[in-house]
C-alpha positions in Angstrom: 85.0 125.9 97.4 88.5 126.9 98.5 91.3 124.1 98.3 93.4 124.0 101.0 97.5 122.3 101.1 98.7 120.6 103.6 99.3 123.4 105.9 96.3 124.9 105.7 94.4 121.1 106.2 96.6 121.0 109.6 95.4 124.5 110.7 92.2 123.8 110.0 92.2 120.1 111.5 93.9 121.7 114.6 90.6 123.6 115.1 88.1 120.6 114.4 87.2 121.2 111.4 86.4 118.1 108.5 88.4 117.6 105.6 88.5 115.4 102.6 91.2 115.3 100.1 91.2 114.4 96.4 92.8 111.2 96.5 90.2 110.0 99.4 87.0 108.1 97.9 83.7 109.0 98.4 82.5 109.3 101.9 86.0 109.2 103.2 87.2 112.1 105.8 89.3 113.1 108.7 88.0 115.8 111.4 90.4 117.4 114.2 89.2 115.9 117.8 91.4 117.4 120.6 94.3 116.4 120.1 94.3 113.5 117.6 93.1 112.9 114.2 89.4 110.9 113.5 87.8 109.3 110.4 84.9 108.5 109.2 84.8 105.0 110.7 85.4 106.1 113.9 89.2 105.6 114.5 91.9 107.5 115.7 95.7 108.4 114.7 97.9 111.0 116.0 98.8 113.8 113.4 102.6 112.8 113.3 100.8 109.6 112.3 98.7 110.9 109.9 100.6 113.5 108.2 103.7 110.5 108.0 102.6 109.4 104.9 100.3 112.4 103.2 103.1 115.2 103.4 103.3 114.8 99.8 99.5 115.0 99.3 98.9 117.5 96.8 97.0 121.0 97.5 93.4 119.5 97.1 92.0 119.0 100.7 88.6 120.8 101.4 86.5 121.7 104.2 83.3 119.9 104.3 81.7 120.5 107.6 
């Protein structure tokens, strides 16, 4: 399992694909829809949103789906 930074997570979001990160808990995850950001509990953000407040988010998101 490859770990991803934050770069990486918003190339890989940009083509739908799930991530979690090391400081989410268990179960928690966002997955690239369209053009805006989902999670698990079925909301939505924008990426400028998103990314606001986790650009200092160290290098441990990973792909799960």
């Amino acid at each position: 399992m490859s770990l991803l930074n934050n770069e990486q997570a918003k190339a890989a979001l940009s083509i739908g694909k799930k991530l979690t990160h090391a400081n989410f808990t268990s179960g928690e995850w966002v997955r690239g829809v369209g053009y805006r950001y989902e999670f698990e509990d079925g909301c939505k953000c924008d990426p400028e949103e998103f990314w606001c407040v986790r650009e200092d988010f160290s290098p441990t998101w990973r792909v799960i789906d």
